[in-house]
Residue, then its C-alpha position, 0 to 999 in steps of 0.5 A: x667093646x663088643x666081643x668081635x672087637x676085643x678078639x680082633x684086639x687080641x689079635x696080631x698077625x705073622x706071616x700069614x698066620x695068627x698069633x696071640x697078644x692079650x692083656x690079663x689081669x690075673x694076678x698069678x701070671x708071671x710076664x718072664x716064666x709064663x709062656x703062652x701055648x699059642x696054636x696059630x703062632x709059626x715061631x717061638x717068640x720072647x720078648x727078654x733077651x736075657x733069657x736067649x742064650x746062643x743067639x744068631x744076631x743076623x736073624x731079622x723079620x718082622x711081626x705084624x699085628x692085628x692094629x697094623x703096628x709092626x715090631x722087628x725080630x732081632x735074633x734067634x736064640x735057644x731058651x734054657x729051662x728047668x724041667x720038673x724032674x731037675x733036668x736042664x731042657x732046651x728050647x731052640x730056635x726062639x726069635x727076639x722080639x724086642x717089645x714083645x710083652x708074652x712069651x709063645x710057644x708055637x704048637x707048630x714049632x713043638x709038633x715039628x720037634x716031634x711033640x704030640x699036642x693034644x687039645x680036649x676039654x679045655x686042657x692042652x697036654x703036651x707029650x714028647x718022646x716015647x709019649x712022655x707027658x711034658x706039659x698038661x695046662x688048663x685053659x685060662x676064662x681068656x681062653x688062653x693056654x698059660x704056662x709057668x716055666x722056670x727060665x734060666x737066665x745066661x750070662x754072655x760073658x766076653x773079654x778081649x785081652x791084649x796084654x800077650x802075658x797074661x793071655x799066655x798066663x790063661x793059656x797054660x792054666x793060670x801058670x805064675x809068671x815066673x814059671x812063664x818066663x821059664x818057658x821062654 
């Protein structure tokens, strides 16, 4: 395939903007902690909902892309992260695009957050508040900016009671149920 076609094929397009999808063969790339720093991307996007805690389930859109295929923003979320000092980080604002196989970053979004980005000599260094680095990543031979984060994975828990005891009994912290009927 000429090298006009393969960029085109690597290609998907977003609302008027270009963003990233590529196929890699290096073996040190993990699909659900690699992000990719994508410059022409409006929105952060991931493809595991497992990874999407606090997530707006009214959000739609969709995502067109370079073959003229489409698939569908399904929810906007918040992605939790550890960062290398220990401390919990939160990415907000990350559309679910079921079937997205990478996860992007957009440059956009985070210099919108007030993120400075720095392209030079094949490195992308990010810095945050009071010019604080963030990230440094090495441009890949793909010429794509990888990024290995440690995502933390949410657990959305919901139950319904309708049993009016035991709702009461987690009300009052657990209270034995002697000690319900005495109250009442």
């Amino acid at each position: 395939m000429p090298d006009d076609q393969a960029k085109r094929a690597n290609a998907a397009k977003v609302e008027g903007n270009m963003l990233l999808v590529c196929k890699t063969n290096e073996p040190d790339v993990e699909h659900g902690n690699t992000w990719y720093l994508d410059t022409g991307c409006n929105n952060h996007m991931c493809g595991t909902k497992e990874l999407c805690s606090h997530l707006d389930e009214t959000v739609r859109g969709e995502v067109n892309f370079g073959n003229k295929s489409k698939v569908f923003v399904m929810d906007k979320g918040n992605i939790n992260i550890q960062s290398r000092e220990g401390t919990n980080v939160t990415i907000t604002d990350v559309y679910f695009v079921p079937g997205l196989f990478w996860n992007l970053l957009s440059v956009e979004q985070l210099s919108e957050k007030g993120h400075k980005i720095d392209i030079q000599n094949g490195v992308c260094a990010v810095k945050g508040r009071k010019n604080k680095m963030v990230a440094k990543v090495q441009m890949r031979k793909n010429q794509l900016f990888p990024l290995t984060l440690q995502t933390k994975t949410v657990m959305n828990l919901s139950i319904m009671l309708k049993d009016r005891d035991w709702l009461w009994h987690l009300w009052f912290g657990h209270l034995n149920f002697h000690g319900l009927r005495l109250l009442v």
